[in-house]
C-alpha positions in Angstrom: 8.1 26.8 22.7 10.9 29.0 23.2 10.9 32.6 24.7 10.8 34.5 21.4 7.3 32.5 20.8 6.2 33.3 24.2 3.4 35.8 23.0 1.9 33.6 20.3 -0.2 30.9 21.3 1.1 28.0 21.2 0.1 25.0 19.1 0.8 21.5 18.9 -0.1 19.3 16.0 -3.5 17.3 16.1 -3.7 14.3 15.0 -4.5 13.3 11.6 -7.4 11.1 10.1 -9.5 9.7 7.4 -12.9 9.4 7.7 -13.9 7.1 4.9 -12.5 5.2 2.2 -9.8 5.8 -0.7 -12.2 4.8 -3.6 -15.9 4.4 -4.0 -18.1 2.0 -2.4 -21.7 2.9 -2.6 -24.1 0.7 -1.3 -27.4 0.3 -3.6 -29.9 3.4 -3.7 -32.9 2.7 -1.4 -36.1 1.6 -3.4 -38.9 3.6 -3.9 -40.9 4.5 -0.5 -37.5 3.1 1.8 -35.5 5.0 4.1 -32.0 4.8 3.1 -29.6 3.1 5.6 -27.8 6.2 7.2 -31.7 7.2 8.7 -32.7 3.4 10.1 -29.6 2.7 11.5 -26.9 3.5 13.8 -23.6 3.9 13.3 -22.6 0.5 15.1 -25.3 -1.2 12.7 -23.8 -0.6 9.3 -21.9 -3.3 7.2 -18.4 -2.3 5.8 -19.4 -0.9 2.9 -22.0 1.4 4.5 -19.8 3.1 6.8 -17.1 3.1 3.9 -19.7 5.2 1.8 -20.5 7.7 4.6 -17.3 9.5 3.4 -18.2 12.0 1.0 -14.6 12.7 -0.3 -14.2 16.0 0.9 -10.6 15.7 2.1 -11.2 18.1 4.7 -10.4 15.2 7.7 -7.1 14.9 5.7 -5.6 18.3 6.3 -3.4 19.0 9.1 -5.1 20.3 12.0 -3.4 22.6 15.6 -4.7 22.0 18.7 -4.2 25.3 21.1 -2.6 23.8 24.2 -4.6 26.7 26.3 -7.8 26.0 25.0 -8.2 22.8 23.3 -9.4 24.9 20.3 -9.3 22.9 17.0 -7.3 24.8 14.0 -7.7 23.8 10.3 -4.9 24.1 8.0 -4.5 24.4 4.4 -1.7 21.9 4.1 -2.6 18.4 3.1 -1.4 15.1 4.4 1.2 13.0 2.3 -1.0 11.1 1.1 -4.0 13.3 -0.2 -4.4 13.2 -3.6 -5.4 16.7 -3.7 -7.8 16.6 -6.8 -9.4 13.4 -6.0 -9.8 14.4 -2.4 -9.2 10.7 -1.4 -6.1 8.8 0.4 -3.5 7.5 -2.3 -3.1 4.4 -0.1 -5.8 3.9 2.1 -4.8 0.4 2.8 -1.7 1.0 4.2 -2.5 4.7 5.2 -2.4 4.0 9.3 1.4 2.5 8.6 2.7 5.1 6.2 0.8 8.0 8.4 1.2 6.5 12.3 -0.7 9.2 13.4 -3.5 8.9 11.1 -6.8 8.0 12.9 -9.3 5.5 11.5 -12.6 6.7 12.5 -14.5 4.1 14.9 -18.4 5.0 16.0 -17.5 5.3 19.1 -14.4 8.2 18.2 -17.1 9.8 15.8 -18.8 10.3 18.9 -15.5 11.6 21.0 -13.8 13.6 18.3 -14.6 17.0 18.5 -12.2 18.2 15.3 -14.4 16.5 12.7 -15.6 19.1 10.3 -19.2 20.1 11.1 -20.1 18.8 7.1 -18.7 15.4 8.1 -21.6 12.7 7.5 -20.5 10.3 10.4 -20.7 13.2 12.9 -24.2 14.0 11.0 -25.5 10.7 11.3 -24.2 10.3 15.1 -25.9 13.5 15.5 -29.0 12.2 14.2 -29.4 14.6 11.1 -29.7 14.3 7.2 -27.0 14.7 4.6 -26.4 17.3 2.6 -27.5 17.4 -0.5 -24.4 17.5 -2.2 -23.5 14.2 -0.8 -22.9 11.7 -3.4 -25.1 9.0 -1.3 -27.9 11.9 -1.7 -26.8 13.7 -5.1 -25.8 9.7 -7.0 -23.0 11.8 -8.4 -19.6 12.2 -7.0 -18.9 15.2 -8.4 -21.2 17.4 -6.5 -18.9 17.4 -3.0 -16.6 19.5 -5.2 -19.1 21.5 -6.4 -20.8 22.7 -3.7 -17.3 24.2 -2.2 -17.6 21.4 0.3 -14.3 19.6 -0.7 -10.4 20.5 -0.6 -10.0 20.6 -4.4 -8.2 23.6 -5.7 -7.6 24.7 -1.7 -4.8 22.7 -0.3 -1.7 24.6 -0.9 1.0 22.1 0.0 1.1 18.8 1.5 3.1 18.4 4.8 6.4 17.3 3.7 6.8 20.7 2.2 6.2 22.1 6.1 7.9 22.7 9.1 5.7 21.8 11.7 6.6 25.2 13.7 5.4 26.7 10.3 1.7 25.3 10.4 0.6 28.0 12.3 1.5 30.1 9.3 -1.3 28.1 7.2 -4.3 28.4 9.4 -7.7 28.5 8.0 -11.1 28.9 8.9 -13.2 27.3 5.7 -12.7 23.7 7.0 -14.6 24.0 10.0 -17.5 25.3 7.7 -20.5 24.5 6.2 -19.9 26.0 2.5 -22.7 28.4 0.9 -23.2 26.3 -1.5 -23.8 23.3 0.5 -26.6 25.0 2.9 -29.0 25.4 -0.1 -29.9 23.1 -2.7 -27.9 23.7 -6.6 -30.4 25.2 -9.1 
């Protein structure tokens, strides 16, 4: 930070991270009269494809995020990572994501429980939290579409992705939506 930045706050770059997979795996829906998975078992309990199918393909892990070196304060951005497919809301190589993106972060249970920049609709901080999905949640909903829907997801709000951007020009693309729970996804669609 140089002196003509003095009086802003100053930010540093958080890291980045994906929080679920880069194309659908559902597990089968719970039978009549059963819990489904994400109530009867921990985090450390699921298989693969559980914990894969916890992501509800928001996108809102994959945006660029400033931590404020004064307060440890969390800042969403509206600039996507390189690798967000911006429509789909999912990773374009989720494979290969932590080696194209070093600073991506694979969520583990145990950095569920640590990382305090995960969106507050996120369903792995939900279910470490011990609470229910949303109802736009396509393990909940059966339909994929409803994320986007319910204004929960980054479709139609991610402005540029972050080759386009300085990083000393994130600051300019700050925005408070991500680390909220969207109208439409407090309330049940009609």
């Amino acid at each position: 930070m140089d002196a003509a930045d003095s009086k802003k706050t100053a930010k540093k770059p958080a890291s980045r991270t994906t929080a679920g997979r880069g194309a659908s795996a559902r597990p089968a829906a719970p039978g009549k009269g059963d819990a489904p998975f994400w109530k009867t078992k921990t985090l450390e309990q699921m298989s693969q494809r559980e914990w894969e199918s916890l992501c509800d393909g928001c996108g809102r892990c994959c945006l660029n995020k400033l931590e404020d070196i004064d307060t440890g304060e969390t800042h969403f951005t509206d600039v996507g990572c390189k690798l967000l497919d911006t429509q789909a809301c999912r990773c374009v190589d989720y494979k290969n994501r932590q080696r194209k993106v070093p600073d991506c972060v694979k969520l583990t249970p145990r950095g569920v429980r640590r990382i305090v920049w995960l969106p507050p609709t996120c369903a792995y901080k939900l279910v470490a939290e011990g609470k229910d999905l949303y109802w736009w949640h396509p393990l909940v909903s059966g339909d994929p579409e409803t994320v986007h829907i319910s204004g929960a997801s980054v479709r139609g709000r991610v402005t540029l992705d972050e080759t386009q951007v300085l990083d000393e020009e994130l600051e300019n693309h700050i925005v408070a939506w991500p680390g909220r729970v969207p109208r439409g996804g407090k309330a049940k669609a009609k």
